[in-house]
VEXDREN-2710 file (C-alpha; in Angstrom, 1 decimal):
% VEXDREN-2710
k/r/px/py/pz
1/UNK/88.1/129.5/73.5
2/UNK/90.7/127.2/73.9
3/UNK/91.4/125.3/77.2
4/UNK/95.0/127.2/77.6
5/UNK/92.3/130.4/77.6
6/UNK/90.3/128.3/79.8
7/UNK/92.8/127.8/82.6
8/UNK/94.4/131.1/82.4
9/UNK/90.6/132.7/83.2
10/UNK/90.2/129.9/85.7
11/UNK/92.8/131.1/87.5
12/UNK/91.7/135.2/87.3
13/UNK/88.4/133.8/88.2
14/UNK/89.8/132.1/91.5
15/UNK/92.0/135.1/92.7
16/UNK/88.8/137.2/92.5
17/UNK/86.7/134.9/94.1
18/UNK/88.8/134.4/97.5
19/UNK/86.3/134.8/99.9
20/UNK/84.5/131.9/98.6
21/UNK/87.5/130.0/99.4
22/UNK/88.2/131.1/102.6
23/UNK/84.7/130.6/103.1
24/UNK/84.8/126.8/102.3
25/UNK/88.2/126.4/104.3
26/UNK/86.5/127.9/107.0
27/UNK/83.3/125.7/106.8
28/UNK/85.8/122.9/106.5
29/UNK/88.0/123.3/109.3
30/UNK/84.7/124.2/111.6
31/UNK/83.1/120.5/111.1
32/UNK/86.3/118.8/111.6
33/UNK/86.4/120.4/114.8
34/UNK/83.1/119.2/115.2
35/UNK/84.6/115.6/114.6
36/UNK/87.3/116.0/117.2
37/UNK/84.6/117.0/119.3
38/UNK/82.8/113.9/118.9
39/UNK/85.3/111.6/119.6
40/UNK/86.7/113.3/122.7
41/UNK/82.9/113.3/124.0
42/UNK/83.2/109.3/124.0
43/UNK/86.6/109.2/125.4
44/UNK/85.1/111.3/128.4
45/UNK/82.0/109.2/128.2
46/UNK/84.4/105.8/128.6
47/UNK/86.8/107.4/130.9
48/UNK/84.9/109.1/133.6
49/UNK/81.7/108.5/136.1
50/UNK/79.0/109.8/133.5
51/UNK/77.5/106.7/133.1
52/UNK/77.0/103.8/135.3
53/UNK/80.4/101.8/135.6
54/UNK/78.8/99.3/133.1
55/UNK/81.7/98.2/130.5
56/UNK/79.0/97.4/127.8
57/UNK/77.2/100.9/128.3
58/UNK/80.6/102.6/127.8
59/UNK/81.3/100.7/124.7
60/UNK/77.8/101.3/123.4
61/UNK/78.4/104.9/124.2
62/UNK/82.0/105.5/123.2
63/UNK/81.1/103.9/119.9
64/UNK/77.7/105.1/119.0
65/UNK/78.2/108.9/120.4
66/UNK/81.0/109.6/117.7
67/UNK/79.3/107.9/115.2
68/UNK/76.3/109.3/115.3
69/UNK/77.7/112.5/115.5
70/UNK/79.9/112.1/112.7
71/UNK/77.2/110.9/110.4
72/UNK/74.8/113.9/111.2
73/UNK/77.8/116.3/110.8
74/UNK/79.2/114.8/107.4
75/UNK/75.3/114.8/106.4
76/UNK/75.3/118.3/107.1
77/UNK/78.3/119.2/105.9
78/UNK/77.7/117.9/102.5
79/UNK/74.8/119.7/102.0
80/UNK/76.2/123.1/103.1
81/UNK/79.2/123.0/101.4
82/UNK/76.9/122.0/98.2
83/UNK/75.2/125.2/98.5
84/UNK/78.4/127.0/99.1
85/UNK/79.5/125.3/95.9
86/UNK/76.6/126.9/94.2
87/UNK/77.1/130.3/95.2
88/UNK/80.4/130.3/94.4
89/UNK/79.7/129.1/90.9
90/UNK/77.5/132.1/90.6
91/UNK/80.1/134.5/91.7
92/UNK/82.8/132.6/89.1
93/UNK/79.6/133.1/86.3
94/UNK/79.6/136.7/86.9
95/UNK/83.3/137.5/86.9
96/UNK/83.3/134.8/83.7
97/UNK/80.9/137.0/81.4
98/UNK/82.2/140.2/83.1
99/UNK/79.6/141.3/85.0
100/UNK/80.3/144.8/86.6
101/UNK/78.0/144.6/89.3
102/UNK/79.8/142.0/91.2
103/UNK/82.6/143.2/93.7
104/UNK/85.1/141.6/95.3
105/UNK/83.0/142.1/99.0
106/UNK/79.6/141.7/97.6
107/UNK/80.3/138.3/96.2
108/UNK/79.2/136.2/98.7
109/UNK/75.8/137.7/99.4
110/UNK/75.1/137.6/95.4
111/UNK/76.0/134.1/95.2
112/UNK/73.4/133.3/98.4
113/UNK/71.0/135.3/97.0
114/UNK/71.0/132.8/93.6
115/UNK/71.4/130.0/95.7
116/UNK/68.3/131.6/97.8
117/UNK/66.0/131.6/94.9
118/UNK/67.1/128.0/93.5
119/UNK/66.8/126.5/97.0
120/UNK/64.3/123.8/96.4
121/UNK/66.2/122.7/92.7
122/UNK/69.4/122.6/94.5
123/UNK/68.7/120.3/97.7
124/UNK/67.1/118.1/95.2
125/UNK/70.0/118.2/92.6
126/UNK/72.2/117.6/96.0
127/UNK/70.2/114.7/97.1
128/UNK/70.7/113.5/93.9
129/UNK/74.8/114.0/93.6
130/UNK/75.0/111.9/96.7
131/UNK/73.2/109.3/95.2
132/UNK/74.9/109.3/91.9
133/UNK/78.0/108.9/93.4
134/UNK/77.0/106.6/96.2
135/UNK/76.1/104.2/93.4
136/UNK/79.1/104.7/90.8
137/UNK/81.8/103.9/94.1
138/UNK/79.5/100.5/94.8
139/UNK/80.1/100.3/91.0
140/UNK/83.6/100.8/91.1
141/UNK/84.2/98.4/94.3
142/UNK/82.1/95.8/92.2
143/UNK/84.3/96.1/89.0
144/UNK/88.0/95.9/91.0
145/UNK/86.7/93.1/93.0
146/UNK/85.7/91.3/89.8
147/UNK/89.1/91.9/87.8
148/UNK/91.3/91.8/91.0
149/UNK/92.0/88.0/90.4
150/UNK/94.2/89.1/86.6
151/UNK/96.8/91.9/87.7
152/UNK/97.1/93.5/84.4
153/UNK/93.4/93.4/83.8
154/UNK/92.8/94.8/87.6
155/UNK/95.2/97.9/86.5
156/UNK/93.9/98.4/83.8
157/UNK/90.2/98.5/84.8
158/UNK/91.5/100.8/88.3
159/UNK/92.9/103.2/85.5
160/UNK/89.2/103.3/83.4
161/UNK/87.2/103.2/86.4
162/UNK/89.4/106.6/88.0
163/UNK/89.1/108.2/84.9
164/UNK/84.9/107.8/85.1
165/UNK/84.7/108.6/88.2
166/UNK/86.7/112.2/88.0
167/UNK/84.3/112.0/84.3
168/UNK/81.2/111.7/86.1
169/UNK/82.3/114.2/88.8
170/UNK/82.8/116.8/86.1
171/UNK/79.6/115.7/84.3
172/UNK/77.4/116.2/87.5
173/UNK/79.6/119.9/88.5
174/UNK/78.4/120.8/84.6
175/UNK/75.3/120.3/85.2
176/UNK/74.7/122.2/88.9
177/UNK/76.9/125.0/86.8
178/UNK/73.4/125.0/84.1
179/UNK/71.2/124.7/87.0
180/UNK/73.0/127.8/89.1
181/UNK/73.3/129.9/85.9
182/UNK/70.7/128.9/83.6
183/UNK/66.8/131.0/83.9
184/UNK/64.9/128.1/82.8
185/UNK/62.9/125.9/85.5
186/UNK/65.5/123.1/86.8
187/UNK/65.0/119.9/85.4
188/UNK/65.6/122.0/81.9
189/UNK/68.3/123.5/83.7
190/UNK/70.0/120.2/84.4
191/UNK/68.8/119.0/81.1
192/UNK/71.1/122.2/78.8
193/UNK/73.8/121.1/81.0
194/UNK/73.9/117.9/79.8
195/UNK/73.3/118.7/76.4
196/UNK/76.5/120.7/76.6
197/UNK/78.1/117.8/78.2
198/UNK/76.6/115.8/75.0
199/UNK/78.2/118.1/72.3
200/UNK/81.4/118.9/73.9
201/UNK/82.2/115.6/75.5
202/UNK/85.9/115.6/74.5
203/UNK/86.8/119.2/76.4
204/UNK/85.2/118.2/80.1
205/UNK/86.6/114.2/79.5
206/UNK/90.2/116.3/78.9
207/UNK/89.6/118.2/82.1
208/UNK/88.5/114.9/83.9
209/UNK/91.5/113.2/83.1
210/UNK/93.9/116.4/83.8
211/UNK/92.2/116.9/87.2
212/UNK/92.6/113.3/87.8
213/UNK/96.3/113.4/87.3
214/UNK/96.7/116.8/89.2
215/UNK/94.8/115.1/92.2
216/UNK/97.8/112.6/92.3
217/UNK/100.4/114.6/91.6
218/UNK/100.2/117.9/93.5
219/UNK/98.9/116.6/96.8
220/UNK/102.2/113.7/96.4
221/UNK/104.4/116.4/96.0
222/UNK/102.7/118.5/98.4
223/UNK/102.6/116.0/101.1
224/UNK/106.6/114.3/100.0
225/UNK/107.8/118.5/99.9
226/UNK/106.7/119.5/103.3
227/UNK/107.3/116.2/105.5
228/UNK/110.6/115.8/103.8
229/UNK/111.7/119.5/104.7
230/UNK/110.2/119.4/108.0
231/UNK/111.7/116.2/108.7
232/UNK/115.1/118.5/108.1
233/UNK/114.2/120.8/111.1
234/UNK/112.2/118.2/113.5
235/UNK/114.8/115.2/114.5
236/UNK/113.5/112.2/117.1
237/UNK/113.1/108.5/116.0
238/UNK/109.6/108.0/114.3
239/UNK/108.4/111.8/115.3
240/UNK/105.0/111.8/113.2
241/UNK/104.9/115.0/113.1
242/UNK/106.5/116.2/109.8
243/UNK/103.9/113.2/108.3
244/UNK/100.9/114.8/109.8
245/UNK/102.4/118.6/108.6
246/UNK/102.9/116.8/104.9
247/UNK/99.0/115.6/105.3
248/UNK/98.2/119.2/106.4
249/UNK/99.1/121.0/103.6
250/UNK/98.4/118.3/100.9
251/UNK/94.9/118.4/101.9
252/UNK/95.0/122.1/101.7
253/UNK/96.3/122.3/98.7
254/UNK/93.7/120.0/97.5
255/UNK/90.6/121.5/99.1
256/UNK/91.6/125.4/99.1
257/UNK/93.2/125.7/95.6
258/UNK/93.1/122.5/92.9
259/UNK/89.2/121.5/93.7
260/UNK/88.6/124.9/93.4
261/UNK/90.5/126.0/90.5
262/UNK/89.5/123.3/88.9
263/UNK/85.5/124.0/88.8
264/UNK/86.7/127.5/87.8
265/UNK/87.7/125.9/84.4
266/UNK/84.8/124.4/84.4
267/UNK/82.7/127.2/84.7
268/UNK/84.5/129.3/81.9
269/UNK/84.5/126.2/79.9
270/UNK/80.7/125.6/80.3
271/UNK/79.9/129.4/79.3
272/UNK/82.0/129.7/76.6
273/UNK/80.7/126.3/75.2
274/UNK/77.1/127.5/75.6
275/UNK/77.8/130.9/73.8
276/UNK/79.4/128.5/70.8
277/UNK/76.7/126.5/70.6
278/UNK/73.6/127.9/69.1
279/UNK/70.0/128.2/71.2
280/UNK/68.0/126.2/69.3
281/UNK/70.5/123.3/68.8
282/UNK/70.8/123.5/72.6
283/UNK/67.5/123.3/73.6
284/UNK/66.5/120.7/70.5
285/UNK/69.4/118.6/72.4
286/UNK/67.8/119.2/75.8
287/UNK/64.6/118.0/74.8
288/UNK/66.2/114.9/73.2
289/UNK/67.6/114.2/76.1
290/UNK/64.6/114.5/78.0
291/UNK/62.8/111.8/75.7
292/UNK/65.7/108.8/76.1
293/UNK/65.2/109.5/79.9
294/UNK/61.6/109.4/80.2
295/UNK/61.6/106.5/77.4
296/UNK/62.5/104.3/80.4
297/UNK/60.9/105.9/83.4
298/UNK/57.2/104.2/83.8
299/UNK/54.4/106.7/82.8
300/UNK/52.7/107.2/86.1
301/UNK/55.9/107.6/87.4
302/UNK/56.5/110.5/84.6
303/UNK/53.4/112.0/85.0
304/UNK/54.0/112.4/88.9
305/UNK/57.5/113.5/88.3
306/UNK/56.8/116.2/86.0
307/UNK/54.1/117.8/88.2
308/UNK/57.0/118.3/91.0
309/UNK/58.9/119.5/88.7
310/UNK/56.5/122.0/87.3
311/UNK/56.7/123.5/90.8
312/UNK/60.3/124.4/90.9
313/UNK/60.8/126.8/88.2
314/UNK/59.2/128.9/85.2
315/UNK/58.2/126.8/82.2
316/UNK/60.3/125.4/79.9
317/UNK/60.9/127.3/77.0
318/UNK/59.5/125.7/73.5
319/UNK/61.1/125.5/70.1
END
């Protein structure tokens, strides 16, 4: 299939998959609400008699409230809107290889019932996500701090290290594509998506680097189109308000169409590039993967890992 294809199904796939979206935008739009809330619980914390009239309890307290809040809700967030992720890959899966039994209402209780049997795999493949790209940004901070003394050597290296980071963001959506879609027991899940990573590099590192430049462009032109036409019909010195309406709709456009149209090519991309590539080669590749893993994981370590594994699927299958 060629990527043209690609896009063009990614964007039949999206349309038919709108209640997912609103879904998310809802989601969305719920915890920042949530945020909002927290902070205007510390200004009434810091503003009123709630607490003794101690100026260092009211800091402690205007300060720690919103924080903690917002760290609990963005921990939570994540991890729901992961899952929502995965059920909306298995809706974009079905409508990819055409399956009939998969209306446009019933969607969302098919993808939670995948999600539903997978729960265990997927909080674990979430936990992991986080940490993957908790590390790579430490990375990334490391590397521009390092070559920020040479300016063309710092642009340079802010240019690689974007295009890795939207690389590894695509490698790690393959692979929780294999582990939503896939029938095998997760870590050989994880391990086919990879594989398919492995063989096709060059079509997901092309959609990395087309994302990456759709991520700057569209939400600049988003956010320069509406705050320069709203600055038309709302006058006053320095009114904010056509900035905050460019924001807006930038990061709608981000978060309710582009991320999301964007993992729809990667779905169709992912099936069509495991129907190319034939079973056994797959699998062969899976397994070689496993083995320059494990080669560097202790063997205790292994021997525990695999028995956790064991518990969260069917067995591999063998070649």
């Amino acid at each position: 299939m060629p990527f043209g294809r690609s896009m063009t199904l990614g964007l039949k796939v999206y349309f038919n998959t709108i209640p997912f979206i609103l879904l998310r935008i809802l989601v969305t739009v719920l915890f920042a609400v949530l945020v909002a809330l927290a902070f205007w619980l510390g200004t009434l914390v810091f503003f009123t008699d709630i607490f003794p009239e101690n100026i260092w309890v009211r800091l402690v307290t205007v300060v720690g409230i919103p924080l903690y809040l917002i760290a609990v809700v963005r921990l939570v967030y994540r991890y729901l809107m992961f899952m929502i992720f995965c059920a909306h890959i298995a809706a974009m899966g079905a409508y990819a290889r055409g399956f009939p039994k998969i209306t446009f209402t019933s969607q969302i209780r098919y993808g939670v019932d995948i999600v539903k049997s997978k729960a265990l795999s997927l909080s674990v493949l979430c936990v992991f996500r986080m940490v993957a790209r908790a590390f790579f940004r430490t990375l990334t901070g490391l590397v521009r701090f390092l070559t920020s003394w040479i300016p063309i050597v710092s642009t340079i290296a802010k240019i690689v290290m974007a295009i890795l980071d939207r690389f590894i963001l695509v490698i790690l959506d393959v692979v929780t594509v294999a582990v939503v879609l896939e029938n095998y027991d997760a870590w050989m899940n994880a391990r086919i998506g990879m594989a398919v990573v492995k063989k096709k590099w060059g079509s997901f590192l092309t959609i990395a680097i087309i994302f990456m430049i759709l991520n700057y462009a569209v939400t600049l032109a988003t956010f320069l189109g509406v705050a320069i036409v709203a600055g038309y019909f709302i006058t006053g010195p320095l009114n904010p308000i056509p900035i905050l309406l460019g924001v807006i709709a930038a990061a709608i456009t981000y978060y309710a169409f582009l991320t999301p149209y964007i993992q729809a090519i990667l779905v169709c991309e992912y099936i069509h590039h495991r129907k190319d590539i034939p079973e056994h080669e797959v699998i062969g590749e899976a397994y070689m993967i496993e083995r320059e893993i494990t080669g560097i994981i202790p063997v205790n370590l292994r021997r525990q890992l695999n028995e956790a594994i064991s518990r969260l699927g069917p067995p591999p299958p063998s070649i």
